[in-house]
N, C-alpha and C positions, 0 to 999 in steps of 0.2 A: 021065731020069726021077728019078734020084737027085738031081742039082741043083736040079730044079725042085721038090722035097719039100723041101729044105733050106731053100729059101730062101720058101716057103709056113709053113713052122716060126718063121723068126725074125718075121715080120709083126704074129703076138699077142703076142711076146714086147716087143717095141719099142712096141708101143700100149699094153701092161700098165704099162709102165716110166711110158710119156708119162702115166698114166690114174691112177695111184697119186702123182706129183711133182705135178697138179693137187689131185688133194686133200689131199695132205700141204700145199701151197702156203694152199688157202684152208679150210683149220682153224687155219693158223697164225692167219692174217688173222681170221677170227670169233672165235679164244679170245682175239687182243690187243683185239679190239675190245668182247668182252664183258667184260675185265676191267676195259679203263679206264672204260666207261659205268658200272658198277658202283664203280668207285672214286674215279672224280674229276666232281665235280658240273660243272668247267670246260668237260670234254669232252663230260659229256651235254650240255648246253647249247648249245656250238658244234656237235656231230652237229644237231640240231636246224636251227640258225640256217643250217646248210651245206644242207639238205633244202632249205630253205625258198628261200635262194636261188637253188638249180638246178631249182625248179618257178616260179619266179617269171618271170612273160611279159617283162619286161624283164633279165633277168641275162644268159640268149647276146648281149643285142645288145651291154649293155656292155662284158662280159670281147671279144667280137669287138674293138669300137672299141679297146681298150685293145692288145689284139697288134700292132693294123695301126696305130697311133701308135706302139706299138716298134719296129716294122719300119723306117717310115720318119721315124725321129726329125732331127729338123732340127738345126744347130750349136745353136739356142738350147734343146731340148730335151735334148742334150748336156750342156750348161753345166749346166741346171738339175738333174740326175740327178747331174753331179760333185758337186755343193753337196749335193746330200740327202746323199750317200755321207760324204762330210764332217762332214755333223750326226749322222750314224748311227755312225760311227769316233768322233769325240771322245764322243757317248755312252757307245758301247764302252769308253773306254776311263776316263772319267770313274765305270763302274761296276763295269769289274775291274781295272784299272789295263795293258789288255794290250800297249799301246805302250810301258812301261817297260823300256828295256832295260838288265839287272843288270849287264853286260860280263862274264857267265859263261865263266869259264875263267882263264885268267895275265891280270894288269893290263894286262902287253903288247897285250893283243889290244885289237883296235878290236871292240864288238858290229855282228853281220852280222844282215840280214833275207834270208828268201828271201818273194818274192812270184809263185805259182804263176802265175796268172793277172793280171798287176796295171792294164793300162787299164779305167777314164784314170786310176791313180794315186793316188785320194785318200785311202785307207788307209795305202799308201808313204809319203806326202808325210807325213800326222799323225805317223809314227813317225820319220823321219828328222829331222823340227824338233823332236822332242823330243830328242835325241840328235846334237847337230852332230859328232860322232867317227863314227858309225856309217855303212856303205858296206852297199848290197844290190845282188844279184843280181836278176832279173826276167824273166818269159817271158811274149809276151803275143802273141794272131795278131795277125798283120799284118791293115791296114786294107783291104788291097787282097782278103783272104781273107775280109774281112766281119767283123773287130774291130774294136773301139771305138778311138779318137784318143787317144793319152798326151797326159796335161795335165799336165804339171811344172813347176816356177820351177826357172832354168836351174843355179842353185845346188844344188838339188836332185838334177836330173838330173843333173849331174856327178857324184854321189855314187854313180848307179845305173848298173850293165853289163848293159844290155836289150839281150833276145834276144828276136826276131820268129819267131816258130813256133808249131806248134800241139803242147801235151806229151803231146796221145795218139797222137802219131807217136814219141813219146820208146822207142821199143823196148826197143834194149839197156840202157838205163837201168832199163826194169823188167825185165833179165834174158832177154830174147829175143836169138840169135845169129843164128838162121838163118830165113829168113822163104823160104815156096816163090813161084815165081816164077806161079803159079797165085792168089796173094792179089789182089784188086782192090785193093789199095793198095802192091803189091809195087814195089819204087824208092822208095816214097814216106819210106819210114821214115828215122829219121833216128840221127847216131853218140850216143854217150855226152853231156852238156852236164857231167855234176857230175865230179869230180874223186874218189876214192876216200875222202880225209881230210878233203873239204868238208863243214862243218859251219857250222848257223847259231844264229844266239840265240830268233830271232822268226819264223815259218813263217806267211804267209798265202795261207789256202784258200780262195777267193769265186768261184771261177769260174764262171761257168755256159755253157748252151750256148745258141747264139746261131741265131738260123733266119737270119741270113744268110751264114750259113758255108756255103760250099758239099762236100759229100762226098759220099761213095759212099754208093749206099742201103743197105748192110751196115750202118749206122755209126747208121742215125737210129732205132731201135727201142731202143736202149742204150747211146744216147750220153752221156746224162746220166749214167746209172751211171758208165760208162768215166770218163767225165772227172772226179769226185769219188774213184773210184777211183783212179786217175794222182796226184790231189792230194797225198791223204791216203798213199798208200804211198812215193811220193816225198820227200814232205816231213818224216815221221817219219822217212825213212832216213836223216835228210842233217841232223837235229835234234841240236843237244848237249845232253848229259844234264842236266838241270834249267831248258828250255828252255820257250820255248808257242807255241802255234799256235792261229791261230783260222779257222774250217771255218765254212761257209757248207753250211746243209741243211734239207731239205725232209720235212713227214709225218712228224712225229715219233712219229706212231702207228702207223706201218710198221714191218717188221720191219727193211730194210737200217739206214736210219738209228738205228733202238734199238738194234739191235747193235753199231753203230760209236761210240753213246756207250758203248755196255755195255761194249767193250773199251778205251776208252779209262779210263773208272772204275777198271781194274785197275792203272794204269802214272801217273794222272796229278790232278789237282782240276779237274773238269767244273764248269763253269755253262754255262745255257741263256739266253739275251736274244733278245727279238723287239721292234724297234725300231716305235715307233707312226706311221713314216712310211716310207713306200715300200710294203716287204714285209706290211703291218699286219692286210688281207685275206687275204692268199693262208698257204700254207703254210710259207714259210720264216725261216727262224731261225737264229740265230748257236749256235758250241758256242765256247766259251773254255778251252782245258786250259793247264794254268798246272803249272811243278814236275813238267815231263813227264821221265818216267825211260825217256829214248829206246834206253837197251842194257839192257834189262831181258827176262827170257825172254818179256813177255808183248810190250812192244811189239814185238820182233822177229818173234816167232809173225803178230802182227797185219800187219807187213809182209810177211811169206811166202803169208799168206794175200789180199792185197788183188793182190800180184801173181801170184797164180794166177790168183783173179778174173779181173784184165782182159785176164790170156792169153785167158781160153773165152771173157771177149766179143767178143775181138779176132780169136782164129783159129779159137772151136769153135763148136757149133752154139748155139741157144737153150735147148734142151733143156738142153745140159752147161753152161751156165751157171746156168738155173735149178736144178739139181739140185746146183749147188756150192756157192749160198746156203746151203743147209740139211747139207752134207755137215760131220761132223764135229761139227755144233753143236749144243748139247744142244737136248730136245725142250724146246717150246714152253713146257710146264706146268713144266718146270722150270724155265728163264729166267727165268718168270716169279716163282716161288717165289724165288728167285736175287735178280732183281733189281728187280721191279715197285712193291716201296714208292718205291723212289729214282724210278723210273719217274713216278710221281704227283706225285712232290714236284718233281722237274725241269720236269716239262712245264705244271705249275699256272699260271705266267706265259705260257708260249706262248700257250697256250691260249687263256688268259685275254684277253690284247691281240686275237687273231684274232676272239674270240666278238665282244666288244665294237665292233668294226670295224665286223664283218658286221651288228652289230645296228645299228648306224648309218645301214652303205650303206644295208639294207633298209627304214629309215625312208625315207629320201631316194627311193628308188627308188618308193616307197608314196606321198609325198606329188606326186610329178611325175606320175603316172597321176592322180590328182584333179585336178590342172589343166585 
C-alpha cells in the first residue's frame, strides 16, 4: 500500500516537471520571435515569404523532389555539389579571409587544420592550396556507412591523416569512460582520436546529417543537435588560442544556435554569411570566429557545457536534454537585453539572402501553375 502511494505521488510531480519545460520552452520561442518581427524588417518579411511558401499547393511537392534527389544523388550530382562547395569556400573566404592561415604559435611549427566532418573535401582542399606547409587531420563516415566520396588531388591528400568514423561515436573524447552494456550502441563507441596537446590553427564545422547513415532510432530525434554539438565542443577543445573555426548552422532565430553565437561573441570576432547558392532557401548559414581565445574561462565554460549537452542526448532521456538547454542560462528577456541589438545586426544578411530566394522560388513556382 505504501509503495503503491509512493509511486501514485511522483506521476504529477514528473508531468508538472514535463508541463512547466514545455512552456518555459515555447515562451522562449514566442519572445525570440516577437522580438525579431519587431526589430528586423528582414525577418518580418521572410516570416511572411516562409507562410506563404508552406501554404503554397506546390512547395511539399518541390522540397519532396528535392530530399529524394539527395538521397539518391548520382556521381555527376556529386561532382556538381563539390564545385558549388568550392564556389561557397572561396567566397567564404574572399569575404573574411578564413583560409588564411597566420602559422600561429613558434615559426617552427607547420599551420595545422582540423576538418570535423570534411567529405568530399572542398573546404580542405581551398585552405591547404593556400598554404603549401600546412598538414590536417580529418574525420569523415565512411561511404560504405552512407558518407559522401573524398575528392582530393593526390598532392593534397598526402598532406591529410583521414580517419573514417563517425565523431558521435567519439565518446571518451567528449569525456565519457564508462558506457552500460544496456546502451543500443554499447561496443560501438570508439577510443580517444586527439592527443592531449593536439592543437590546430583552422577548425572546420560543416557537417550535417545524412538520411543515409544508418543508426539506432535513439539517435534520429537529436542527431543533428549531437552532431553540431560533437563539432563545436571538439573543435574549440583542440583550437590554439588565436585561432578560427568556421560552423555550419541552421535557424538563426532559434534559441540553440543564438546561443552558440552568443557564446562565442564572448571569447572570439563573429560574422554570419549565407552563401546565394545551394543553402540560399533554406535555413542555413555559415558563423566565422576569427581571433578565437580558445583557453579563456568563457570558451572553456562553452566546452564543458556542449559536452554535457551531448552526454543527455546521447545516454539521458529527452526530457534531461531539453531541460539542459535552458539550465543555467539566463532567462530569455535577459539574453535578450544582453544580446538582441547584435542579434539584428548579425542576422540582417541571413536573412536577407533567404527572403530574397524565397521571393524568387515563389515567383517561379506562381508562374508554372499559369502554364
Amino acid at each position: 500500500m505504501n509503495e503503491q502511494s509512493s509511486c501514485s505521488d511522483e506521476v504529477p510531480q514528473i508531468l508538472e516537471g514535463s508541463f512547466d519545460l514545455d512552456k518555459r520552452r515555447q515562451h522562449v520561442r514566442s519572445t525570440l520571435k516577437s522580438y525579431l518581427l519587431e526589430h528586423s524588417p528582414e525577418f518580418q518579411t521572410l516570416s511572411q515569404r516562409r507562410e506563404q511558401g508552406w501554404r503554397h499547393p506546390a512547395g511539399d511537392t518541390c522540397f519532396s523532389k528535392k530530399r529524394k534527389s539527395s538521397d539518391k544523388a548520382s556521381s555527376k550530382d556529386r561532382s556538381i555539389f563539390r564545385t558549388q562547395l568550392k564556389h561557397i569556400g572561396t567566397w567564404l573566404h574572399a569575404c573574411t579571409g578564413v583560409f588564411r592561415l597566420p602559422g600561429i604559435g613558434t615559426t617552427a611549427e607547420s599551420p595545422t587544420i582540423l576538418d570535423m566532418c570534411m567529405a568530399p573535401g572542398a573546404f580542405l582542399e581551398i585552405a591547404l592550396k593556400k598554404d603549401k606547409k600546412a598538414t590536417a587531420a580529418a574525420f569523415t563516415l565512411p561511404e560504405e556507412a552512407g558518407g559522401f566520396r573524398v575528392i582530393l588531388p593526390e598532392d593534397i591528400q598526402a598532406r591529410v591523416n583521414t580517419r573514417f568514423l563517425d565523431i558521435n561515436m567519439l565518446a571518451t573524447d567528449m569525456g565519457i569512460d564508462e558506457i552500460e552494456d544496456s546502451h543500443p550502441d554499447a561496443g560501438k563507441f570508439l577510443p580517444t582520436q586527439f592527443k592531449p596537446d593536439e592543437h590546430f590553427d583552422l577548425v572546420i564545422c560543416d557537417g550535417q546529417v545524412l538520411r543515409a547513415h544508418a543508426r539506432a532510432p535513439y539517435r534520429e530525434a537529436r542527431e543533428a543537435s549531437r552532431l553540431t554539438i560533437a563539432q563545436l565542443a571538439l573543435g574549440l577543445e583542440h583550437l590554439k588560442p588565436g585561432g578560427s573555426m568556421l560552423v555550419l548552422l541552421h535557424n538563426f532565430e532559434r534559441w540553440e544556435p543564438l546561443n552558440t553565437v552568443w557564446r562565442f561573441s564572448k571569447f572570439a570576432r563573429v560574422r554570419l554569411l549565407k552563401p546565394r547558392i545551394v543553402h540560399a532557401k533554406s535555413s542555413t548559414f555559415y558563423m566565422v570566429a576569427s581571433n578565437i581565445q580558445s583557453q579563456s574561462a568563457e570558451a572553456l565554460s562553452a566546452v564543458a557545457r556542449w559536452k554535457k549537452l551531448w552526454r543527455a542526448i546521447t545516454f539521458g532521456s529527452d526530457q534531461e536534454y531539453r531541460s539542459m538547454l535552458f539550465e543555467e542560462e539566463p532567462a530569455v528577456e535577459e539574453f535578450l537585453d544582453d544580446f538582441g541589438p547584435e542579434i539584428i545586426r548579425l542576422g540582417a544578411t541571413v536573412w536577407q539572402v533567404q527572403r530574397d530566394a524565397l521571393g524568387e522560388w515563389l515567383e517561379v513556382l506562381d508562374r508554372r501553375r499559369e502554364l
